[in-house]
Structure formats: structure tokens, C-alpha cells
Steps between C-alpha positions, in 0.01 A plus 500: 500500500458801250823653326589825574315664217177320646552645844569855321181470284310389840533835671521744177278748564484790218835384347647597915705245696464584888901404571453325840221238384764470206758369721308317724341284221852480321662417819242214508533371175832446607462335779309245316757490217760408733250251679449368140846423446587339793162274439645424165836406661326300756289273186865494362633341774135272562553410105824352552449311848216342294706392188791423753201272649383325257812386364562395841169289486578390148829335589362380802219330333725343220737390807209304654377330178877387444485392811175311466588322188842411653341357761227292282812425331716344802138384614478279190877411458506336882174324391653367192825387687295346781316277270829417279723421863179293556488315170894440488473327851198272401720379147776466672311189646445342167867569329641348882247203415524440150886537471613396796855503542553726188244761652818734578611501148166609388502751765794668378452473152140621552635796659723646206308453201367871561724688307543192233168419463268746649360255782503583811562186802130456541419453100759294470424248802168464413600452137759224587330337754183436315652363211731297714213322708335387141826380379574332826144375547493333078890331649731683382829503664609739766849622324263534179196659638712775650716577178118520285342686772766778521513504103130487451455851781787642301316473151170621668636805545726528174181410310311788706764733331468340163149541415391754768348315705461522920686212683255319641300480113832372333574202820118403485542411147817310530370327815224389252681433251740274740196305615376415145257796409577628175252779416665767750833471321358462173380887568833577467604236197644250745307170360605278741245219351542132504658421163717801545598327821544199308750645221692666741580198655583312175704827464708397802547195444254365724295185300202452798166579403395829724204315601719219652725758696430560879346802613862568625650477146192689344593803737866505407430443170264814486776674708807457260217580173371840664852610611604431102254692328493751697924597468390834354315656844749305740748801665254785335465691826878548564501600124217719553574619832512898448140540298249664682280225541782266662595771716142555615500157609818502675410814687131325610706170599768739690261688693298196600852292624587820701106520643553151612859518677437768698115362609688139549560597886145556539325196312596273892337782705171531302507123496538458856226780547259357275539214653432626882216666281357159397615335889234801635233442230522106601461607889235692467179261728260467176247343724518755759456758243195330306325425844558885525356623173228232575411706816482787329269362212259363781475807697381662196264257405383530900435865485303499162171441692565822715620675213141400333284616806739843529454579138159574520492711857823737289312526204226658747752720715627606173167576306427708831830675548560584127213761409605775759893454403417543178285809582754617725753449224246691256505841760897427582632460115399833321670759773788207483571512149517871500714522772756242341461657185632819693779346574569387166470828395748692723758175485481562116539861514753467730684199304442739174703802720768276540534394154483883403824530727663233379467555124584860579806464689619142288332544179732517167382887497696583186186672362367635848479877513521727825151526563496132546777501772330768662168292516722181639640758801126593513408127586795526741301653753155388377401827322475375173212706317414699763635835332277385181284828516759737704505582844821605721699241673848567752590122481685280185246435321549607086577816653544681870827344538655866624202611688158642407446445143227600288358290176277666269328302218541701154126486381382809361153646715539167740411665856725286682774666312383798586406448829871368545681769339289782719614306855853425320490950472391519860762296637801646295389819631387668161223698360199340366306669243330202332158544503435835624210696538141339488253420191167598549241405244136600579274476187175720542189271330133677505286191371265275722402244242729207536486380145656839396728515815663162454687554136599877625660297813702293284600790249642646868616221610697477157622865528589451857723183425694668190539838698727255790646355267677772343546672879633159567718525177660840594599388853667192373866692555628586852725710546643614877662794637 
């Protein structure tokens, strides 16, 4: 909307304000003032719903990814505890078979050696019992096996500690080492060779040849070598127990004992229902079911003939039916696709309306000015641009909130301006001298011959166009009385 000093220089006619149109053009400007401010109070209040929004939908989406990866979380620990409830069940089997009546010892020791020695029940069953059923199976003693099988799982994992390695790496290469391979040890300058074998047993007192020993004696012998060089790793985890990498493995061994406690209850249940799982698959008639699909394959084969003699009478039907769809389709498309295009048209305009009111009313509008609220309340009620080139409107629209409103674009000699600000005199009741009088030009030319007539008509036709223009010129200021 124009300032006031606009509206003033509007109406100035002769350096005279006519006081009523003065008021009634003030009074409008501030109706739309006020209708500005309350716009600008309204994006105000839009602005911060929207911020208060989208923090809303920020927390809310960081509240659903927590949620997700909490879930893939609890997802993977109850797989992980499954599998470990499973495993501990299936070596408890071996350690009740290869220990027999010492199998409860070895379940309780196996169970505290967590904290100690960073193995958790299942590492340390699997550990024991393997090396226990080699022992047992080369004759070893009972009493013995189980005192070298404990010690042997114990220096796994201090050895683990000692030169960084995982568990399962450190017992592999003892369990080699144990059964007479030399070269895994020897990676970690254990030389656990023959002659060494044979000077350690001098060493001890022992006068047999190691190639005359039993395979019993051989596998104590390698025993009571490997648990004497290697002193320096032997209680290195409790030592050790506080560095990071120590307590990385405690906390991977902790997490995976409490996974497989709590899924313990459920490892019977998903047995049992795997197994009515496999009891169904077993039921299921195979012969019924391939005499079935056999059916099926023969009725196939049976209707291939008639298939054949169809194919050629629908290629006909087809070749017959085609050419006036596609003519039909040819007269039906164009109107079709203008028609749709339409539509596309008007649902864009109107989506494009709607994004006009939305930016306007929930925009950041820090650098928005008051003509640009007054063109969102003119999309309010669908009038946007209509007032482009003037006219007079009694409706909200950028202007005829208080009644009957004029606008007048400010373009010097425009005759919509003109023809605006004549009607705008008429209705406020005033004089209009704007244009009085008449102009009469009538140029007098005595000359038939058109090659002489036709420069002297554009000489007059010059003179004529500078004489309106300065009659033009003079009436440019209005002045009423």
C-alpha cells in the first residue's frame, strides 16, 4: 500500500489537497497498516509453531533411530545368547563324557575363571574338554588329565593376555603344541622340538630315550616343558586386568554370559518347536504331493496342442481388432492429453497458491516488507494480482478492507490513471476539471497532387502531435474546487 505522502501526491492537484479524499485515503492507509501488523503478528506466531515443530520432529526422529538401533541391538544380543545357551548345552555333553565323575568340578571351576582369567563358562568348557578327550584318548590318567586340562585352559587365556592374542589363537597353538606340532608355538619362541624334548627330560632326571616313551609320557612330558618356559605369561591377565584391551575382553565375555542366562529358558522351547517343525516336515505325503505336481505338469503338456491351434485364430482376432483401437486411440489421445494437461495445470497453480500461503504465513520473514504481507492477505481470498493495473475493490484484497477503496497506479500520462482518478473525483463528490474544453485541429491543404500532399501531411501530422503534447503537458496538474 502507498505511504501517506504517496496517497497525498496521488490527488495533488495545483499544489491543493481536497480534505475529504485526504481522509478517506489516510483513513485507508490505516486500515491496512493495522491489517499489516496484525499479519505480521500472525507470521510471528506461524514462525514459532514451525520452529516449535520441527524441534518436535527432530527429537522425535532421533527418539525413533535410538529406538531402532536399540532394538537391532537387543535383536542381536538375544541372537548371540541363543546360540551361546545353545553351544553351552551341546559341551556340556562332552565335559559330562570325558570327565565323568569330575564333570562338576569342571563345571564350577569353569564358571569363575571370568573375572581371573577373562573366560567365560563356554570358552572354558570347550577349552578343557577338548584337551581332556586327547589326553584321555593318548591314556593318560583321569586325576592327571583333569589337573593338565584345567592348567592348560588357564594358560590359553594368560598367554592371550601376554602376547595379545584372541583366546581361541593362543589354545589352538598349545593344543598343537600338546599333540606334537611344533611350528605354531615356535611363532611365539616356544620350540617344543624333539631334542629339546629330549634335554628336558635328562633335565628331570628322566634317562628314557623320548622316542621310547608312550604317547602318554610324550604328552606329559610336553605338558610339564610348555608350562616351564612359559612362567613369564602364566597369571598375566590378573596382572593385567585393568588395561584397556583386557577390559575390552572382559566386557565382550560379560555381555555374552549375560546374553546366554537370560536366553537359557528359551533354548528347550525352540528345541521342542523345531522339533514339531521337523515332526510336520516328515508328515508331509511326498508321494501325494509329487503325483500332484505330476498332474499339473501333464495337464500342461495336454493343453499345448490347443494352445498351438488357438495361437494362430488370436493372432488373427488380434491383427483384426488392433488397427481401429489404435485409430480410435489416435482421435481419443490428443483432446486427452490436453485435457489432463489442464488438470496439471490448475493442480499446480493451485499447489503453487498454497505454497505462497504457507511461506507467507511460516516463512522466516525477517527480511519481508509490508507489501509482501499485504500480497499473502491478497492470496487469502484469491485476489492476488488482480489490483496489478488499478481498479476499485470493497473486499480484503491489498486494499478495500474498510469499504470502497480506490487504487491508482502512479505512471505519469498512463490513461488508466487517469481514467481512475476522474471516477475516484466523481465518487468523492468533487469537481473535475481535468481535461476541459475540446481540441480542435483542422489543417486547411489546397494541393491535389499526392506526391506534394503526402510530405505536407506528415509535416501536419508532426505539428499536430507536438501541439497535444504540450496541451497534454499543461493539463498534467488537477486541481478541484
Amino acid at each position: 500500500m502507498a505511504s501517506s505522502k504517496e496517497l497525498k501526491a496521488l490527488i495533488t492537484l495545483a499544489g491543493k489537497v481536497d480534505p475529504s479524499l485526504q481522509s478517506a485515503l489516510l483513513k485507508a492507509q490505516k486500515g491496512t497498516a493495522d491489517t499489516t501488523m496484525k499479519l505480521s503478528k500472525l507470521e510471528q506466531v506461524g514462525v514459532k509453531a514451525l520452529n516449535a515443530t520441527r524441534k518436535a520432529a527432530k527429537a522425535t526422529a532421533v527418539g525413533l533411530a535410538a529406538l531402532a538401533v536399540s532394538g537391532a541391538a537387543l535383536w542381536q544380543l538375544g541372537k548371540e545368547g541363543i546360540e551361546t545357551a545353545s553351544n553351552l548345552a551341546e559341551v556340556q555333553n562332552v565335559v559330562d563324557v570325558t570327565f565323568a565323575d569330575s564333570a562338576k568340578e569342571i563345571d564350577a571351576w569353569s564358571s569363575n575363571l571370568l573375572n581371573s582369567y577373562g573366560l567365560a563358562e563356554l570358552a572354558a568348557k570347550k577349552y578343557a574338554s577338548t584337551i581332556g578327550a586327547m589326553l584321555k584318548s593318548s591314556g593318560v590318567a583321569d586325576d592327571d588329565m583333569r589337573v593338565m586340562s584345567k592348567d592348560l585352559t588357564q594358560l590359553a587365556a594368560d598367554m592371550a593376555s601376554f602376547y595379545n592374542l584372541d583366546s581361541d589363537e593362543a589354545f589352538n597353538k598349545i593344543r598343537s603344541g600338546i599333540s606334537g606340532e611344533t611350528e605354531p608355538l615356535k611363532q611365539l619362541g616356544i620350540n617344543m622340538s624333539v631334542a629339546n624334548m629330549q634335554a628336558f627330560a635328562l633335565s628331570k632326571g628322566i634317562t628314557k630315550s623320548y622316542s621310547a616313551m608312550s604317547q602318554a609320557e610324550q604328552m606329559t612330558l610336553r605338558y610339564q616343558y610348555l608350562m616351564s618356559v612359559t612362567a613369564d605369561a602364566q597369571g598375566d591377565f590378573a596382572r593385567t586386568s585393568d588395561s584397556f584391551a583386557n577390559q575390552q575382553k572382559l566386557l565382550k565375555e560379560n555381555m555374552s554370559q549375560l546374553a546366554a542366562t537370560i536366553m537359557t529358558g528359551a533354548v528347550p522351547a525352540l528345541a521342542a518347536g523345531a522339533k514339531n517343525l521337523n515332526a510336520m516336515i516328515a508328515s508331509v505325503d511326498t508321494e501325494t504331493l509329487g503325483s500332484f505336481v505330476t498332474q499339473i505338469v501333464n495337464l500342461a503338456v495336454g493343453l499345448m496342442p490347443i494352445a498351438t491351434d488357438l495361437l494362430p485364430v488370436i493372432t488373427r482376432l488380434l491383427s483384426s481388432i488392433l488397427p481401429p483401437v489404435l485409430e480410435l486411440v489416435r482421435v481419443v489421445l490428443p483432446p486427452l492429453t490436453k485435457f489432463l494437461d489442464l488438470v496439471v495445470r490448475v493442480i499446480s497453480k493451485i499447489i503453487q497458491i498454497g505454497v505462497d500461503v504457507f511461506k507467507s504465513l511460516f516463512g522466516s520473514g525477517k527480511q519481508q516488507t509490508a507489501v509482501d504481507l499485504g500480497n499473502a492477505q491478497g492470496v487469502l481470498v484469491d485476489n492476488y494480482g488482480k489490483f496489478a493495473q488499478g481498479g476499485f475493490s470493497a473486499r480484503p484484497a491489498i486494499f478495500g478492507e474498510a469499504g470502497l477503496e480506490a487504487a491508482i497506479p502512479i505512471k505519469r500520462g498512463n490513461r488508466r490513471s487517469i481514467s481512475l482518478l476522474q471516477r475516484t473525483a466523481q465518487l468523492l463528490g468533487v469537481s473535475n476539471r481535468f481535461y476541459g474544453g475540446s481540441f480542435v485541429y483542422s489543417p486547411v491543404i489546397n494541393d491535389g497532387d499526392p506526391e506534394r500532399l503526402q510530405p505536407i501531411l506528415r509535416r501536419h501530422y508532426e505539428d499536430m502531435k507536438r501541439m497535444w503534447q504540450e496541451w497534454q503537458n499543461r493539463g498534467r496538474r488537477l486541481s478541484f474546487g
